[in-house]
ROVEXBA-332484 format. One record per residue: chain; x, y, z of N, C-alpha, C, CB in turn; residue number from 1; residue in one letter. Coordinates in pm, 1 decimal. Atoms other than C-alpha are relative to their C-alpha. Glycine has a CB too. Layout:
residues N
lolum|n_xx|n_yy|n_zz|ca_xx|ca_yy|ca_zz|c_xx|c_yy|c_zz|cb_xx|cb_yy|cb_zz|vexvex|rokol
A|X|Y|Z|X|Y|Z|X|Y|Z|X|Y|Z|NUM|a
...
***
This chain:
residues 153
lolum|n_xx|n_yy|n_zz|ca_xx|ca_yy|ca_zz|c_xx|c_yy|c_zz|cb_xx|cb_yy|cb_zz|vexvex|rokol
A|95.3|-91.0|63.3|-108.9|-3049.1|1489.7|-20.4|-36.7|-145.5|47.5|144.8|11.6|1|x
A|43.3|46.4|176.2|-296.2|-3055.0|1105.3|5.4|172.5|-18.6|-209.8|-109.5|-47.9|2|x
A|25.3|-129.9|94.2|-262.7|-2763.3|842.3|-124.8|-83.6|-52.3|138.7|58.0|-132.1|3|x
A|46.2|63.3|108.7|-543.8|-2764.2|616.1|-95.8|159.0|-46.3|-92.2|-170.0|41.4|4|x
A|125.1|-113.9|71.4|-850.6|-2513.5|473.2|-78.6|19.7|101.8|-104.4|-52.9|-133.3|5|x
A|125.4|5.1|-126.6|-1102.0|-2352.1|708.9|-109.0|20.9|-103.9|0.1|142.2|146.5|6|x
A|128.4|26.3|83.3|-1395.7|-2443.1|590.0|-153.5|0.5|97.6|24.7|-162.6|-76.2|7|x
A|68.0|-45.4|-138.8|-1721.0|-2357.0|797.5|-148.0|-131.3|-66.0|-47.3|242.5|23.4|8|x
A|134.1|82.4|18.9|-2058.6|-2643.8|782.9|-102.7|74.6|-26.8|-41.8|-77.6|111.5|9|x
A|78.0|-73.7|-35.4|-2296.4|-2433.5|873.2|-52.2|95.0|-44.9|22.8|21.6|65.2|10|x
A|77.9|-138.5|47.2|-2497.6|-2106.8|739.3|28.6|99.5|120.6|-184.5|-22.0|-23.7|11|x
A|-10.1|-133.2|-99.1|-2434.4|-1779.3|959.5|-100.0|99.9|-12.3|126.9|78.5|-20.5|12|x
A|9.7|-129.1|23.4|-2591.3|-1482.3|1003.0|77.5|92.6|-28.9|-38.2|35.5|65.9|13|x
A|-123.1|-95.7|24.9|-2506.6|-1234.1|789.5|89.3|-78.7|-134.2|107.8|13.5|164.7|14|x
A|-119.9|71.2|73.1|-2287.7|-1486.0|566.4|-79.6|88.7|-184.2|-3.0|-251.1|29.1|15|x
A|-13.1|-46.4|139.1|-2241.9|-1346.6|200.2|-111.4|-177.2|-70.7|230.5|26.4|-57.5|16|x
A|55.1|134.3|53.7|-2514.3|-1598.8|-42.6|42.0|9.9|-174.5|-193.8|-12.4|34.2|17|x
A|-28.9|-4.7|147.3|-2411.8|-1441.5|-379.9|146.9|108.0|-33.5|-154.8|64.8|-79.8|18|x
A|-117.9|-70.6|33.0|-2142.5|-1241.3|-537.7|-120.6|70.3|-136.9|174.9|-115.1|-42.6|19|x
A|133.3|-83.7|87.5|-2370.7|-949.3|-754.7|26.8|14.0|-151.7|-23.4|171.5|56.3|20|x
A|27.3|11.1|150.4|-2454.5|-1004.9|-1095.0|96.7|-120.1|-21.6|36.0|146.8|-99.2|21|x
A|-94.5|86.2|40.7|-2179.3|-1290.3|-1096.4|-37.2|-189.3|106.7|172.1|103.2|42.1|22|x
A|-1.7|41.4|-103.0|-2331.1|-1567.3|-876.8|86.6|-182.1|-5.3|-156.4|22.9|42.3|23|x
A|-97.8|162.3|13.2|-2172.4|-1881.1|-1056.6|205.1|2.4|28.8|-28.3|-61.2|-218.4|24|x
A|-118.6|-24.0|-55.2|-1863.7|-1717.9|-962.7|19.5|4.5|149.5|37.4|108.1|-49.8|25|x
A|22.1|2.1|-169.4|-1979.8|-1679.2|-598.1|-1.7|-164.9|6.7|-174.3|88.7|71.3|26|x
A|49.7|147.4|-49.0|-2037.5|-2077.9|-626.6|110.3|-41.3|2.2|-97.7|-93.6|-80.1|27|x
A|-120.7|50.8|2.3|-1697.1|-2159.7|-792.8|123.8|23.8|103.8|31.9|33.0|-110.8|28|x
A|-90.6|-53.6|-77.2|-1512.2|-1946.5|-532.7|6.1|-50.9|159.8|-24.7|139.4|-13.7|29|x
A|-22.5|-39.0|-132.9|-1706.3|-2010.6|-204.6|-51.2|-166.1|28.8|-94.6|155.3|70.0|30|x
A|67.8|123.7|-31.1|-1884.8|-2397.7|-237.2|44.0|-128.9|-106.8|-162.7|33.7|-7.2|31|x
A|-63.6|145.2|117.0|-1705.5|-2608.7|-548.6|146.6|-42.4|63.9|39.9|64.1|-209.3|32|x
A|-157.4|63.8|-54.5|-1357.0|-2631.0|-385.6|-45.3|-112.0|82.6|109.2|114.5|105.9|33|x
A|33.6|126.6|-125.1|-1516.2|-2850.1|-71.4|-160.5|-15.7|18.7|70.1|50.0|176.4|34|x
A|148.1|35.7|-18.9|-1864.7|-2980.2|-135.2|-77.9|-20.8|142.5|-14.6|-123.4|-68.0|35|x
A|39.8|19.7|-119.0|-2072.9|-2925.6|150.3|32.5|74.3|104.1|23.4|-98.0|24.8|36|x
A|-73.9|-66.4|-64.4|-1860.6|-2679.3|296.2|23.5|172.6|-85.4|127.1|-101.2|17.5|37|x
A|-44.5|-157.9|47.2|-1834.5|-2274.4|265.3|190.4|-2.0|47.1|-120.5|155.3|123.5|38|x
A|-119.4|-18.6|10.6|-1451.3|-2229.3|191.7|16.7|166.3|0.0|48.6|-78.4|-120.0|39|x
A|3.7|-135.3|-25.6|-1331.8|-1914.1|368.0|129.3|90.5|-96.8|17.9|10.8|170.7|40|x
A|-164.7|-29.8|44.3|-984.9|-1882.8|178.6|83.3|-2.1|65.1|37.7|102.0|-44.0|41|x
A|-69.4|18.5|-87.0|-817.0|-1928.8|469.2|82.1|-71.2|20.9|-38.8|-5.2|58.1|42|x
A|-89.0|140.8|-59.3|-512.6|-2179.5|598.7|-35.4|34.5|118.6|178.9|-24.9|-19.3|43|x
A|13.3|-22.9|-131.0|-567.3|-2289.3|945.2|132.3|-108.5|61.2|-170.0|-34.0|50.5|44|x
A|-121.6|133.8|-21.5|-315.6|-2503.6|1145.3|-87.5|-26.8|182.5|255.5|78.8|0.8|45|x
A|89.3|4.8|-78.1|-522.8|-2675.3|1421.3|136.9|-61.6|176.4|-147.8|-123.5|-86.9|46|x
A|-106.3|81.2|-72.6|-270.5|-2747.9|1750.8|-21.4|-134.4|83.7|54.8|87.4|89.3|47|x
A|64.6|131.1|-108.7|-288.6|-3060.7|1961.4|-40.6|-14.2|89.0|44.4|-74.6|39.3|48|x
A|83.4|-40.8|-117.0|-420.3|-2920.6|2234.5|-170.4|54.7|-49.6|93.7|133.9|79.4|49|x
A|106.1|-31.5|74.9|-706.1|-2831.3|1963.9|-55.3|144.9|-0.9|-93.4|-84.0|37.4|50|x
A|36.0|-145.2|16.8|-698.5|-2441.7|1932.1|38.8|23.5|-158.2|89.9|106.8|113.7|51|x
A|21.0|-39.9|127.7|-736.3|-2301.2|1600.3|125.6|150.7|-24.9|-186.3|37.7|-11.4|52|x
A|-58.5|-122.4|21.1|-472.0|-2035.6|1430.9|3.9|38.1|-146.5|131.1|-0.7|57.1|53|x
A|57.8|-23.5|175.4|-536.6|-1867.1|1099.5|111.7|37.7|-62.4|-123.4|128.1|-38.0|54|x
A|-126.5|-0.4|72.8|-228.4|-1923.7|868.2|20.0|94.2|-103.5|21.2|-118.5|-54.9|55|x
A|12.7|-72.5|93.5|-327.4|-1674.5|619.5|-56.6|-71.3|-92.2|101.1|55.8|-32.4|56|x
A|88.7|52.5|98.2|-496.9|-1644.8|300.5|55.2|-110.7|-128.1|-56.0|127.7|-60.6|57|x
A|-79.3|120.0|126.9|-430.7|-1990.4|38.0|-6.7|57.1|-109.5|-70.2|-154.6|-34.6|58|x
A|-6.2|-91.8|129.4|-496.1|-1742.2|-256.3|114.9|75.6|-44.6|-91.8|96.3|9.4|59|x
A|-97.4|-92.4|32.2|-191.3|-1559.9|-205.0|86.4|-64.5|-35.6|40.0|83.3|84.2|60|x
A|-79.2|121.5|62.0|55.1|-1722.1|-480.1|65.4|82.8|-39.7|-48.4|-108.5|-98.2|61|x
A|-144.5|-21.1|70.1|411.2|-1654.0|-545.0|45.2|-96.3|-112.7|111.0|-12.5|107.7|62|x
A|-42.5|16.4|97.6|518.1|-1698.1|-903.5|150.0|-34.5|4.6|-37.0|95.8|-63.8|63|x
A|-127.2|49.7|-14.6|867.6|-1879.9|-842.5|59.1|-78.9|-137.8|-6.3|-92.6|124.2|64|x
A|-44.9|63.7|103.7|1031.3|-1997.5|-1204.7|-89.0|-89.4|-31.9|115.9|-49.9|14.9|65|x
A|73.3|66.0|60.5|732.7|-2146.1|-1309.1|-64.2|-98.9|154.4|87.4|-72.6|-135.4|66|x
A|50.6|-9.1|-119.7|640.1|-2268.0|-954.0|-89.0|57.3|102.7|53.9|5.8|24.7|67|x
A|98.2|-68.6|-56.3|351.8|-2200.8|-787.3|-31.5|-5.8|213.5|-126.0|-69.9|-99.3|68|x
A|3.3|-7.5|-130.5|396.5|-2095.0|-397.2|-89.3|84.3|92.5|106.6|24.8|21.9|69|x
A|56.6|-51.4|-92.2|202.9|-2032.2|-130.1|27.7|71.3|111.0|-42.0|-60.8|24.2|70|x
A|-92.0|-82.1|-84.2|291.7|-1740.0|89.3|-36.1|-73.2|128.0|-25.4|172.6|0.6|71|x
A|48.8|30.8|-123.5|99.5|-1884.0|391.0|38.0|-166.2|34.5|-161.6|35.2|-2.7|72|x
A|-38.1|115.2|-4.8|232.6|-2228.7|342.8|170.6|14.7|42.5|-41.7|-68.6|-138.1|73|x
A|-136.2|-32.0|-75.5|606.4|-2086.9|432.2|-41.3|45.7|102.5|100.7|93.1|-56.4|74|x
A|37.5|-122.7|-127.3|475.6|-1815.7|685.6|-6.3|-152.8|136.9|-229.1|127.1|-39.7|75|x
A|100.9|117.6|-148.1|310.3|-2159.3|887.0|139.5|-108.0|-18.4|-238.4|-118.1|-65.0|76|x
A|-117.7|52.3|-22.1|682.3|-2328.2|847.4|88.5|85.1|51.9|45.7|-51.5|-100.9|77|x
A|-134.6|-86.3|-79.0|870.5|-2032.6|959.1|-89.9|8.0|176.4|40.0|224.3|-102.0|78|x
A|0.4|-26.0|-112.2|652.4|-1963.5|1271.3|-18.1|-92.8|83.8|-63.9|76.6|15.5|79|x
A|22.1|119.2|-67.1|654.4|-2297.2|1379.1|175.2|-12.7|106.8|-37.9|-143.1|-143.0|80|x
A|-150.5|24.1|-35.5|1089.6|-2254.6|1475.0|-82.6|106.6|155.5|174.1|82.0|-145.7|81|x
A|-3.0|-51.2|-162.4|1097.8|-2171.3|1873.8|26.6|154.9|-30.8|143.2|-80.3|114.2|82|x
A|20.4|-135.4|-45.2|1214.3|-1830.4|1786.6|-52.6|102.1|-99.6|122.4|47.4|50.1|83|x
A|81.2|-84.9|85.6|1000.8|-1624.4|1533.7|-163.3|-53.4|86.0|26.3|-45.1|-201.0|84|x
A|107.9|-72.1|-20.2|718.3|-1471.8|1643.7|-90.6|-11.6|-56.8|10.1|93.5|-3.2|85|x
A|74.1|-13.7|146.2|547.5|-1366.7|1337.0|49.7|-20.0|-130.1|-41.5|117.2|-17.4|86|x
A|-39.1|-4.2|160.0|608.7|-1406.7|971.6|-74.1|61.2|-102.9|7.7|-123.2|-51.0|87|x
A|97.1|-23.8|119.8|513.4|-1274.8|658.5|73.6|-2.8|-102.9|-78.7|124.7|-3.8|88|x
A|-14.2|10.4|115.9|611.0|-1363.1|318.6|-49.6|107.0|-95.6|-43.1|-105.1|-20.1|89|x
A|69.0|-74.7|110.9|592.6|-1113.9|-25.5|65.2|-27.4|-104.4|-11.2|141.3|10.9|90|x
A|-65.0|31.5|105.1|660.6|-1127.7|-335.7|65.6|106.1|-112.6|-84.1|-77.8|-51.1|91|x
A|-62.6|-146.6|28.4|867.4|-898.5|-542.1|57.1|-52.8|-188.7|174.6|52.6|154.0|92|x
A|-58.9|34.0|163.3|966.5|-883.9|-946.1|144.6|-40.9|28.4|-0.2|150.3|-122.5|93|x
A|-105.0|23.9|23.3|1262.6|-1040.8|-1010.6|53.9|-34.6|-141.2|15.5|-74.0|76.8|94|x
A|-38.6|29.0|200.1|1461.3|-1045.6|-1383.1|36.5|-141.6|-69.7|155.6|86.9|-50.3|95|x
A|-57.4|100.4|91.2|1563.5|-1381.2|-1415.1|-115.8|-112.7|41.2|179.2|-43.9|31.4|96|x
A|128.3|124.2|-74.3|1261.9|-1627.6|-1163.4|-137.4|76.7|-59.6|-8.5|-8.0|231.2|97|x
A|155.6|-76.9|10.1|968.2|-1356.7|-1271.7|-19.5|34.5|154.2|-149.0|-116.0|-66.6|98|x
A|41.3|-68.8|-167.5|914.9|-1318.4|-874.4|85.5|-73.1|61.4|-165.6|-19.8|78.7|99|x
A|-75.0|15.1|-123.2|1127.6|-1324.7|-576.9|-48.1|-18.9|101.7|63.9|80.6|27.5|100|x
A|77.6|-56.1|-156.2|1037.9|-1356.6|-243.9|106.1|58.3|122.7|-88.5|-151.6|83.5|101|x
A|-57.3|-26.9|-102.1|1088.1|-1193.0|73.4|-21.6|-36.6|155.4|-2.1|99.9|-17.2|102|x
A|49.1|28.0|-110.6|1076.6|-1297.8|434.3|39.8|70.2|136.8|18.1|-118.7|2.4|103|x
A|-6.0|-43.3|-133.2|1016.4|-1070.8|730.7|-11.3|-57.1|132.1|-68.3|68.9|3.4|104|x
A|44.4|67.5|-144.6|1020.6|-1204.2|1103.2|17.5|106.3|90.5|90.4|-134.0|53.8|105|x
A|-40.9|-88.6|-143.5|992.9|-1068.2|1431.3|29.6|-126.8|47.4|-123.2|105.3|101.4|106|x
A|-79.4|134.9|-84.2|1204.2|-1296.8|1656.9|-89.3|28.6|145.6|221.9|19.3|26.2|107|x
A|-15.5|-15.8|-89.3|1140.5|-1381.4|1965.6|128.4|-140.2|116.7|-144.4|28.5|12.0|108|x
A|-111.6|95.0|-89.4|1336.0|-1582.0|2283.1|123.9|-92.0|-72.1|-91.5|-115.8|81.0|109|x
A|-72.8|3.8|41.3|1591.9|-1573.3|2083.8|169.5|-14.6|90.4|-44.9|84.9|-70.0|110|x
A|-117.1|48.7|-84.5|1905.3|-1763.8|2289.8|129.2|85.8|-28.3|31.0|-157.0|-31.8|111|x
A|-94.8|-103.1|-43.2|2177.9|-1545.0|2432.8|169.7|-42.7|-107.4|16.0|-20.5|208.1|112|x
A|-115.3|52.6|84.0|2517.1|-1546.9|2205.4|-24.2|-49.1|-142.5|59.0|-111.0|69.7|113|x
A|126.7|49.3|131.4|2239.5|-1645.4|1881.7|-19.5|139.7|-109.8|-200.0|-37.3|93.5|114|x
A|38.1|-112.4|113.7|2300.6|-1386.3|1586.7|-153.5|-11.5|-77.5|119.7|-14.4|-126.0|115|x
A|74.1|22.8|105.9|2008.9|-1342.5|1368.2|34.6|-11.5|-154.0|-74.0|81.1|13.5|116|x
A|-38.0|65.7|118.9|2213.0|-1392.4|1079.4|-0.8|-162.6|-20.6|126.8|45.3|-20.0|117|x
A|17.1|148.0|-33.3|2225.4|-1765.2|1214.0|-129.1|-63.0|30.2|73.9|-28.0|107.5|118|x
A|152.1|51.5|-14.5|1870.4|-1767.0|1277.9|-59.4|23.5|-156.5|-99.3|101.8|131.4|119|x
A|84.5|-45.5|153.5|1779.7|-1634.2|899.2|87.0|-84.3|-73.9|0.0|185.5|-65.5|120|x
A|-71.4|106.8|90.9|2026.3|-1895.8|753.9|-89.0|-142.8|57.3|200.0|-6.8|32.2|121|x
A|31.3|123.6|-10.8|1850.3|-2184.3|951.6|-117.4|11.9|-66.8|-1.7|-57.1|128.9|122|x
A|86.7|-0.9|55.5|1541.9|-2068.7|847.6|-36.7|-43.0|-148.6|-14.7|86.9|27.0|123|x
A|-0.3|45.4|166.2|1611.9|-2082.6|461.7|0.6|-145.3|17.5|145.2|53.4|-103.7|124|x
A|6.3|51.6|25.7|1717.0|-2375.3|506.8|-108.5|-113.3|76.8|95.0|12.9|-27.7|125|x
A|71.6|107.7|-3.4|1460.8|-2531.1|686.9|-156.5|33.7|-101.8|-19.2|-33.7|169.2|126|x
A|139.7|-15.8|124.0|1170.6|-2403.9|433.1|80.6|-74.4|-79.7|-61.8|172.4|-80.6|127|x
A|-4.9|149.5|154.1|1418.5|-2604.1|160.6|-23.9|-91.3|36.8|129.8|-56.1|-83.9|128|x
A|34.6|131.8|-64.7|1381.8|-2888.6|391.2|-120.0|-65.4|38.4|50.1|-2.0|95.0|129|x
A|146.3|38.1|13.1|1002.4|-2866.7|401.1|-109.0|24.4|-68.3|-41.3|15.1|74.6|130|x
A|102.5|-3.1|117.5|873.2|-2727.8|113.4|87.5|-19.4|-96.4|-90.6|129.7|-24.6|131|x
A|-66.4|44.9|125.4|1152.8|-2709.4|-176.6|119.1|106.1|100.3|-77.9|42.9|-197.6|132|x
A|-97.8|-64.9|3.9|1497.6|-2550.9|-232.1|-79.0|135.8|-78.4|124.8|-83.0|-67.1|133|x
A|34.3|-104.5|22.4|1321.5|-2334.5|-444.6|-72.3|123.2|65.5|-36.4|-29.7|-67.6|134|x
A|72.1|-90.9|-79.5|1090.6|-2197.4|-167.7|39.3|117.7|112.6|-67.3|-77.6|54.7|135|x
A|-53.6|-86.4|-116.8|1343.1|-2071.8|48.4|35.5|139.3|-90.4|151.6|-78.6|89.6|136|x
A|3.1|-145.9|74.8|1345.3|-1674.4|42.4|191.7|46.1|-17.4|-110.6|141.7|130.7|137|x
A|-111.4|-31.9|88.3|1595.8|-1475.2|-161.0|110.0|127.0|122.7|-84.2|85.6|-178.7|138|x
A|-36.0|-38.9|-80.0|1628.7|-1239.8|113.3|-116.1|-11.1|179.1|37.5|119.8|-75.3|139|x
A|72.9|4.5|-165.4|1567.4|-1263.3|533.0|14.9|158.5|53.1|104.7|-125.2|132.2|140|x
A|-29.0|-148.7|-97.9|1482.9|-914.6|746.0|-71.8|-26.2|93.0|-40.2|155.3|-52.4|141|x
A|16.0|-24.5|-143.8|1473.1|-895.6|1113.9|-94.1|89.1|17.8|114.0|43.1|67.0|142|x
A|65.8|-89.7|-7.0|1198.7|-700.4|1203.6|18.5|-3.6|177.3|-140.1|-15.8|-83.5|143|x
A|-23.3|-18.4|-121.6|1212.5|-525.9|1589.7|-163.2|19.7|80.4|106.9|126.4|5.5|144|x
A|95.3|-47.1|-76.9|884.1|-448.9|1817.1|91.3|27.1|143.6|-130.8|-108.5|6.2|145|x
A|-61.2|-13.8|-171.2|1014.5|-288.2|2160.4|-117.9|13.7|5.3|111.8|120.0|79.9|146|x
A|136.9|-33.4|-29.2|640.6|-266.7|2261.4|13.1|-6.4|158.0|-116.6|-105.9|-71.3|147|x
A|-8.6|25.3|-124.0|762.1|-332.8|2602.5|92.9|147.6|57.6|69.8|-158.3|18.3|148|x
A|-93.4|-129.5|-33.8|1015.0|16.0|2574.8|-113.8|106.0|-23.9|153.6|25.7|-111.4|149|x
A|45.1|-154.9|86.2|752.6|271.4|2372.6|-159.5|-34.7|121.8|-31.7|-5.5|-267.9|150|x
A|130.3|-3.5|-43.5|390.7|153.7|2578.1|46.3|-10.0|148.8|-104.7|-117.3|-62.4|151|x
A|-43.0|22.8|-201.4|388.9|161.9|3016.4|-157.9|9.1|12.6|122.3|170.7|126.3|152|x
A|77.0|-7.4|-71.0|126.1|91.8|3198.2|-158.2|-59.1|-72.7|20.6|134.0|46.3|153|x
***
């Protein structure tokens, strides 16, 4: 598979043409990043079977000790491990980096005898192993869905 920007060719119906009273800001935002191309703000990660999944927005930047991180650039390294689900990255004040981050998951097929303390330690360390040491989060939380106990039928 490729990460990269979704970026659309084409004109739509309907598509936004200005931003009001500001339109050189509508240009810098939605047609100077990729000439030729309306830039949605989006990450996409395209799979090899060629289906499209929307990584979140590339705007959203964690302030890390002078480091500039992308929440959706971890999120699309954590949900890539066999057992997380979903992800979501935030960012939180911290007194000594300026911002912290945090990383929620919902697990899934998560192998029998497999703490999630051992799954939120591999994780850190595989975000240091593919984006920085600095990127890995400060704290991991398990998040639960029983959607299969609370909904029937």
């Amino acid at each position: 598979g490729v990460s990269g920007a979704l970026c659309i060719s084409q004109a739509w119906p309907g598509m936004a043409r200005t931003i009001y009273n500001d339109h050189k800001r509508f240009l810098e935002t939605y047609l100077t990043p990729y000439p030729g191309f309306f830039f949605t703000g989006d990450g996409v990660y395209r799979t090899s079977e060629g289906y499209y999944q929307l990584t979140g927005r590339l705007d959203d930047i964690i302030n890390i000790s002078g480091h500039r991180l992308g929440t959706a650039e971890v999120e699309d390294i954590v949900t890539r491990h066999v057992a997380v689900a979903e992800s979501a990255v935030i960012g939180y004040p911290h007194e000594i980096k300026g911002e912290g981050k945090m990383l929620s998951f919902l697990p899934r097929n998560i192998p029998q005898g497999y703490g999630t303390a051992t799954l939120a330690a591999e994780l850190q360390e595989l975000i240091s192993k593919k984006i920085a040491k600095y990127a890995a989060p400060d704290y991991v939380q398990v998040t639960q869905a029983n959607w299969s106990n609370s909904h029937s039928g």
